[in-house]
C-alpha positions as CSV (number, residue, x, y, z in Angstrom):
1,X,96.0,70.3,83.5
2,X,99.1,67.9,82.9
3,X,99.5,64.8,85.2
4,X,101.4,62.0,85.6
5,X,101.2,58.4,87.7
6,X,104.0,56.4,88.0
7,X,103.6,52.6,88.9
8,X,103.6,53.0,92.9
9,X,100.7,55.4,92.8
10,X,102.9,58.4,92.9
11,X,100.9,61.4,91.2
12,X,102.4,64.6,90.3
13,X,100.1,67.2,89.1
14,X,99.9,71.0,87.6
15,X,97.6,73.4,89.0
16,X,95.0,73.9,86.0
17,X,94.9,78.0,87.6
18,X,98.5,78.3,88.4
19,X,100.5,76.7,85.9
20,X,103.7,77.5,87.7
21,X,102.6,75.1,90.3
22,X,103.0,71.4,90.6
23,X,101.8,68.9,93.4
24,X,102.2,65.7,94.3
25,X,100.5,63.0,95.8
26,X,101.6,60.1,97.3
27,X,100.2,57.7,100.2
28,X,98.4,60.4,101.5
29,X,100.7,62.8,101.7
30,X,100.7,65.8,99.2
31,X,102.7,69.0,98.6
32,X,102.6,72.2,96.4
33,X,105.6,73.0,94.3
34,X,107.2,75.8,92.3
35,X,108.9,74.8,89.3
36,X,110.5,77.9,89.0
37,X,112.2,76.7,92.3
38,X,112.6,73.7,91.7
39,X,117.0,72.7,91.5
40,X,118.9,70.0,91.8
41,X,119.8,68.7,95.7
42,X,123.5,69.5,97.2
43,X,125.4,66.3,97.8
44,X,126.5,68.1,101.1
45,X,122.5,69.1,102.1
46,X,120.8,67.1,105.0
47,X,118.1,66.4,102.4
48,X,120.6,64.2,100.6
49,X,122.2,62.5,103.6
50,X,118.1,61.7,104.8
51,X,117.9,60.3,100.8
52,X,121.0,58.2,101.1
53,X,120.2,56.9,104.1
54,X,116.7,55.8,102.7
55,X,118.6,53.9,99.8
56,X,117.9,56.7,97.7
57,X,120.0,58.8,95.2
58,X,119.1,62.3,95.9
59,X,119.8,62.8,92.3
60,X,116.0,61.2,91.8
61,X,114.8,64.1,93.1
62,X,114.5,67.9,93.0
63,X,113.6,70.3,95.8
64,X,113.3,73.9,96.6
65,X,115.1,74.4,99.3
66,X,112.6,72.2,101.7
67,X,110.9,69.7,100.1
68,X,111.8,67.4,98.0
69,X,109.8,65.8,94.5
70,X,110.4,62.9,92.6
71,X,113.1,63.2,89.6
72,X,113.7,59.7,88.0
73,X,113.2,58.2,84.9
74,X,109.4,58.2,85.6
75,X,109.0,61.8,86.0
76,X,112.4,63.4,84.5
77,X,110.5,64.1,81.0
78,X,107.5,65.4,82.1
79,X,109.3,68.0,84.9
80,X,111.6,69.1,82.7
81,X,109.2,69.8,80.0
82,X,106.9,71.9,82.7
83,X,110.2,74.0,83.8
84,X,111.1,74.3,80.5
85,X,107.8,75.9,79.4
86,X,107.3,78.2,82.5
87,X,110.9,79.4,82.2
88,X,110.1,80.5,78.2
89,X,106.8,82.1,80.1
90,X,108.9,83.9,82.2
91,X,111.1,84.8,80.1
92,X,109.0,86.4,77.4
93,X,107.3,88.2,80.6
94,X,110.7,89.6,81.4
95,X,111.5,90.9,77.9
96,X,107.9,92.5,78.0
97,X,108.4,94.0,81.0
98,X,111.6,95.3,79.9
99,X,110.2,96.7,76.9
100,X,107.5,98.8,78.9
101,X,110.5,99.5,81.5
102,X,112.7,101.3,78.9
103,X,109.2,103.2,77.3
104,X,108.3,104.0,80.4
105,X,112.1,105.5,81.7
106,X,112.1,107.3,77.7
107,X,109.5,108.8,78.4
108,X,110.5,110.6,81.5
109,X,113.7,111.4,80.1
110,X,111.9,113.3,77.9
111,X,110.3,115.5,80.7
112,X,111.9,118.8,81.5
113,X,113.9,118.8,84.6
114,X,112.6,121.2,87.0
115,X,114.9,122.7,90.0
116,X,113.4,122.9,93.0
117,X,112.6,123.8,96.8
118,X,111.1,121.3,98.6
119,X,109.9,121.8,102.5
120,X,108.8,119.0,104.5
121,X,108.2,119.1,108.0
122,X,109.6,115.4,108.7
123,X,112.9,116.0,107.0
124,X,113.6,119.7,106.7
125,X,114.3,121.5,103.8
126,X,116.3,120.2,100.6
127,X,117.4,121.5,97.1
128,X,116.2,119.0,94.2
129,X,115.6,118.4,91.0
130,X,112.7,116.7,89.5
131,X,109.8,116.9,86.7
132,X,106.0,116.3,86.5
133,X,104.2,113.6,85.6
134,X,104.3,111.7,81.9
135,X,100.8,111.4,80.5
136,X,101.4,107.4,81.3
137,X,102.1,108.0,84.7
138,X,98.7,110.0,85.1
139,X,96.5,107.4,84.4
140,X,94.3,107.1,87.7
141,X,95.3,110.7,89.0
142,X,92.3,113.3,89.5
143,X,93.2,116.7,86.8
144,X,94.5,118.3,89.8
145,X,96.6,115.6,91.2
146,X,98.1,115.5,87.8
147,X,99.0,119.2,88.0
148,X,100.5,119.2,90.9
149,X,102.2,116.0,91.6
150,X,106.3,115.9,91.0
151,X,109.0,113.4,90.8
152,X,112.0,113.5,92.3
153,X,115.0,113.1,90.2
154,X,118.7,111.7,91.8
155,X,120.4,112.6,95.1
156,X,118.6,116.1,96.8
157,X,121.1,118.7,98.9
158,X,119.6,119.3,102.4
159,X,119.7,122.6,103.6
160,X,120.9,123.1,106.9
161,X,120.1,126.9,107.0
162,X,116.4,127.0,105.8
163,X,116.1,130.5,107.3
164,X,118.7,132.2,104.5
165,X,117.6,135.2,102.6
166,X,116.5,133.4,99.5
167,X,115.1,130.1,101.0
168,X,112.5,132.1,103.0
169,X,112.1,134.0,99.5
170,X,111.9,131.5,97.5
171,X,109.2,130.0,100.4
172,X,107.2,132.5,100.5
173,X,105.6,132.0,97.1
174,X,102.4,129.6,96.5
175,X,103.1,126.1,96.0
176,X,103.8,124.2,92.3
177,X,103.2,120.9,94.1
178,X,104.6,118.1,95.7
179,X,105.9,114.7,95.8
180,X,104.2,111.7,96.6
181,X,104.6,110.5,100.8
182,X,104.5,112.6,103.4
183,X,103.4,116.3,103.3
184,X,105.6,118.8,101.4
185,X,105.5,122.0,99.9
186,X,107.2,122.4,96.8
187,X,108.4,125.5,94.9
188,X,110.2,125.8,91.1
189,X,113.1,128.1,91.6
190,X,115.6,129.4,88.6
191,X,119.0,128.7,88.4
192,X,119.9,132.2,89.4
193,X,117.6,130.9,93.0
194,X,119.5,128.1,93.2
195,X,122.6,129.4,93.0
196,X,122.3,131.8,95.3
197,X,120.9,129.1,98.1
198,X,123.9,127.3,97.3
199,X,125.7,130.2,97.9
200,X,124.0,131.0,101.1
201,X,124.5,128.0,102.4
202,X,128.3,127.9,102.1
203,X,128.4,131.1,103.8
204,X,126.3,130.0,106.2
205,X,128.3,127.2,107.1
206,X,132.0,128.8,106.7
207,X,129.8,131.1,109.2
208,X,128.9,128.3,111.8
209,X,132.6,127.6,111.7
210,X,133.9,130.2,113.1
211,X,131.9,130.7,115.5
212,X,132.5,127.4,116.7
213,X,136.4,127.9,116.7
214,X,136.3,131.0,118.6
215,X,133.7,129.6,121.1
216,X,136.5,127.1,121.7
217,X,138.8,129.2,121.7
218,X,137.4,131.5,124.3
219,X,136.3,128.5,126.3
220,X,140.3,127.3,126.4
221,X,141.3,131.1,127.8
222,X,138.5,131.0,130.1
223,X,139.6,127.6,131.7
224,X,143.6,128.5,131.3
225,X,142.5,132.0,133.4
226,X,140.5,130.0,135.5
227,X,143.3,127.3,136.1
228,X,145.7,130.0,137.2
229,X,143.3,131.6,139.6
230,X,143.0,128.3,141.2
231,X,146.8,126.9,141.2
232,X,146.8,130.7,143.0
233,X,144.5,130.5,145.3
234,X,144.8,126.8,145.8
235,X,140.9,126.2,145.8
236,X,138.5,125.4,142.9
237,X,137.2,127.9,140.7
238,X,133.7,127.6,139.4
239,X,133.9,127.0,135.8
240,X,130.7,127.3,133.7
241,X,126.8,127.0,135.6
242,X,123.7,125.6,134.5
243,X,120.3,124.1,135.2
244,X,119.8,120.2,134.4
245,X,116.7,119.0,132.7
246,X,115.7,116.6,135.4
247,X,117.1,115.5,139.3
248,X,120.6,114.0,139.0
249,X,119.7,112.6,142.5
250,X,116.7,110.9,141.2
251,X,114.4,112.7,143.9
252,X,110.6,112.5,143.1
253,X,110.4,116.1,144.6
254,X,112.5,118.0,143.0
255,X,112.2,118.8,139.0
256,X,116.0,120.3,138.1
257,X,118.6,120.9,139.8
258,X,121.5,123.9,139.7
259,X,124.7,121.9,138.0
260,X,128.5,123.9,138.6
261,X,131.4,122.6,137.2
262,X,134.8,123.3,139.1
263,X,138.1,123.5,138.4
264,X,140.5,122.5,140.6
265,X,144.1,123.5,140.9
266,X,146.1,120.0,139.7
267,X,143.8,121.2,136.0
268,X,140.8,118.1,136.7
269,X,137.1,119.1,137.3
270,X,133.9,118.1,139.3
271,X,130.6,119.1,138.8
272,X,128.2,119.7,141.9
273,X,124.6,119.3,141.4
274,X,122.0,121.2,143.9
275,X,118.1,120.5,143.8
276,X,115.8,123.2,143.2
277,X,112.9,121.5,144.2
C-alpha cells in the first residue's frame, strides 16, 4: 500500500486489494478514486468555476468527472507515478487479452462452416450459416452439450414461407443441434437444400406479388362497377361486409358488430356498424 501526507493533514491513499483505487482523506471527509479516471479539470466545468472561486487553480487538482483530488506539487509525483503504473497494467492486460482474442477467433476460423436450417418458435424460420464448437469453447459443456451446441456465423436470411416443399423437408429430419438462447431446432442442409429454399422462396414471393396486384386490381373494378351503379341509381351501394372484433359503440352487451362499407354516388364512402349482441 502507497500513501502520502502532505503538511495540512491531507492523506491520499491506494487500496492495498484494489490497486486501481486511491482515496483520500481530509478533515473528515474521504473519497474513493479511479486513477484510471482520473483527467485533468475543463476550464469551462462548474468544478473549476467552484475551484476559482475558492482561490484555487483547478489545475491543482484532477477529477473524474465528479469529484475532485488534490494535484499540486505535494502530490503531482506520487499520482502520476500510480497512473502511470496502472496504465502499463492495463495495458499489458489489453495486449493479453488481444493475444487470446485473435487465438481464440483462429481457432474458429478454422471450424468448418456448416449451412443450416434453424426453427425457432419466437422468431420463425431462417437460413444460416454457422459451425460447432472449438475444443476451447467446450470447456464447461456436458459431452452432449458439446455435440450439439452451434454457432451462428454473420447475417441469417429469414424465411418468410416456412411451409415450402423443401423447408418442411429439410424439417422433418432429427435435429443436429442448436444455438445457445431461446429454443431452436437446427438442421445441416447441403448446398443443393439451400439452394433450392432460396429458390422457393423467390417463387414464393414473386407469387405473393401477384396475387396482391390482382387483388387490387379486382378491388379497383369492383368499386369502379360499384361507383357506376350508384351515380345510376343515385343511392349507395354496399361495398365490401364484415364482422369487427369488438363493439365500435363501446356497449358492454354486445361482443362484435356487422361493419358495411358504402359507396356513395359523388365516389366517398361510410361504413355502418350494427351490433350483434
Amino acid at each position: 500500500m502507497k500513501q502520502i501526507t502532505c503538511q495540512d493533514g491531507y492523506t491520499i491513499t491506494q487500496d492495498a486489494g484494489f490497486p486501481r483505487l486511491v482515496s483520500y482523506r481530509h478533515q473528515g471527509k474521504s473519497q474513493a478514486l479511479n486513477l484510471l479516471r482520473l483527467e485533468a479539470i475543463p476550464p469551462d466545468s462548474k468544478a473549476a468555476a467552484v475551484l476559482a472561486n475558492r482561490g484555487v487553480a483547478p489545475s491543482d487538482y484532477l477529477w473524474n468527472g465528479t469529484h475532485v483530488i488534490r494535484y499540486n506539487p505535494e502530490t503531482r509525483t506520487f499520482l502520476d507515478g500510480l497512473i502511470a503504473e496502472q496504465r502499463e497494467i492495463e495495458a499489458e492486460k489489453d495486449a493479453s487479452r488481444a493475444a487470446e482474442r485473435a487465438i481464440l477467433e483462429a481457432e474458429a476460423a478454422a471450424m468448418p462452416v456448416l449451412l443450416v436450417v434453424q426453427d425457432a418458435l419466437s422468431y420463425g424460420t431462417e437460413l444460416c450459416r454457422a459451425r460447432r464448437l472449438t475444443e476451447r469453447e467446450s470447456v464447461g459443456y456436458s459431452a452432449r452439450e458439446r455435440e450439439g451446441r452451434l454457432v451462428s456465423l454473420g447475417e441469417s436470411i429469414k424465411l418468410s414461407h416456412p411451409n415450402t416443399p423443401t423447408v418442411r423437408l429439410v424439417l422433418s429430419r432429427t435435429s443436429d443441434g442448436s444455438f445457445s438462447g431461446c429454443d431452436n431446432y437446427v438442421v445441416i442442409v447441403t448446398h443443393g437444400e439451400w439452394d433450392a429454399i432460396v429458390a422457393e422462396q423467390a417463387a414464393a414471393d414473386e407469387a405473393k406479388e401477384r396475387a396482391r396486384q390482382e387483388a387490387e386490381e379486382q378491388a379497383a373494378a369492383k368499386r369502379a362497377e360499384a361507383l357506376a351503379e350508384a351515380r345510376a341509381t343515385g343511392q349507395a351501394v354496399v361495398l365490401r361486409r364484415w364482422t369487427t372484433e369488438r363493439c365500435m359503440h363501446h356497449d358492454d352487451e354486445c361482443s362484435f358488430d356487422n361493419a358495411v362499407e358504402w359507396l356513395r354516388p359523388d365516389g366517398t364512402t361510410k361504413v355502418t356498424y350494427t351490433c350483434c349482441y
